[in-house]
C-alpha positions in Angstrom: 95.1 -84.0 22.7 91.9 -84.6 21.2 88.2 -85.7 22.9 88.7 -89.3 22.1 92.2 -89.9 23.6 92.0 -92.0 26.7 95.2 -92.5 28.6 96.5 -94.9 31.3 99.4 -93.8 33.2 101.7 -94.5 36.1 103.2 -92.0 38.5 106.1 -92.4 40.8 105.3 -90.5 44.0 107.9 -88.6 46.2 107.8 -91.6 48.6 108.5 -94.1 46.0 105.2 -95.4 45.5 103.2 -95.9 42.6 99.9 -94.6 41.8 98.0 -95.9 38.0 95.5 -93.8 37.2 93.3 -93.1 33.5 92.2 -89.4 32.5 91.3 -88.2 28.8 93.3 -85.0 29.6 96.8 -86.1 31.3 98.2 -82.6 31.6 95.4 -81.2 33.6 95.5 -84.5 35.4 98.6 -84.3 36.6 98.2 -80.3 37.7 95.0 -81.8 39.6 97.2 -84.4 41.4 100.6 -81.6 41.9 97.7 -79.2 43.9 96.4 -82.1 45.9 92.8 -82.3 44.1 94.0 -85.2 42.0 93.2 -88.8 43.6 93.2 -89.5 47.4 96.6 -91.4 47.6 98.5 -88.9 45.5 97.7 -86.0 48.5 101.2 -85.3 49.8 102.8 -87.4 47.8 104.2 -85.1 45.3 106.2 -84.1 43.1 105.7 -86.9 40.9 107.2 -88.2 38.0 105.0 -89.9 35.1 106.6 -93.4 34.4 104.6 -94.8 32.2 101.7 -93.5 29.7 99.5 -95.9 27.2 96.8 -94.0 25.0 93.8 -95.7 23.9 90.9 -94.7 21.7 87.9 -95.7 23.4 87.3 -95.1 27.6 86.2 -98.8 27.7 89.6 -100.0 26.6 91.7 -97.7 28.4 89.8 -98.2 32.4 90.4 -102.1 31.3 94.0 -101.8 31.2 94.3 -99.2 34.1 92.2 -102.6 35.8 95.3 -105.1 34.1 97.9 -103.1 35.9 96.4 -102.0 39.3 96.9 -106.1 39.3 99.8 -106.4 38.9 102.3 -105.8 42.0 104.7 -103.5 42.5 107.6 -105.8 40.9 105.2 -106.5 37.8 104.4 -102.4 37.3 108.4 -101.9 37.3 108.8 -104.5 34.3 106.1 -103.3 32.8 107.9 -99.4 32.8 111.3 -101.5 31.5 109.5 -103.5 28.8 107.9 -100.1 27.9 111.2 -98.0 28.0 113.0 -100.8 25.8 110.1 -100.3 23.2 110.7 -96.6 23.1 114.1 -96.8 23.0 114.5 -99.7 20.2 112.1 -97.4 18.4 114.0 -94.1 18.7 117.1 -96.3 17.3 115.1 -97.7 14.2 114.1 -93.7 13.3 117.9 -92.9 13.4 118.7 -95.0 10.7 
């Protein structure tokens, strides 16, 4: 990953909750959040599973969006993990032709 990646992500906690978060390194994030040094909520929450990941180029852009989504309730973050699945997948089936 380089400097100027900035990512957005959603985890799904052990409890079924989910936690959005931003980092410009997501693997040592998430080793931060499975030791318990990651963000308050995730403490004891683990293991979790990354749902959702967006990847912006400037900081600015990617804390607005983690903003957008910490909005949105729980019902709202699941489509938004759909809609984003569905655009993977329609993409992975376009590349097999």
């Amino acid at each position: 990953m380089t400097e100027e990646e900035h990512t957005v992500y959603i985890l799904k906690c052990n409890d079924n909750t989910l936690y959005t978060g931003y980092t410009n390194d997501l693997e040592h994030r998430l080793k931060m959040h499975e030791s318990g040094k990651g963000a308050k909520y995730t403490r004891g929450r683990g293991p979790f599973q990354v749902m959702f990941v967006e990847r912006y180029p400037t900081k600015e852009a990617a804390m607005k969006r983690e903003y957008e989504i910490k909005q949105l309730t729980r019902k709202g973050k699941f489509q938004l993990i759909r809609d984003k699945l569905k655009e993977v997948m329609h993409y992975a089936d376009s590349k097999e032709l």
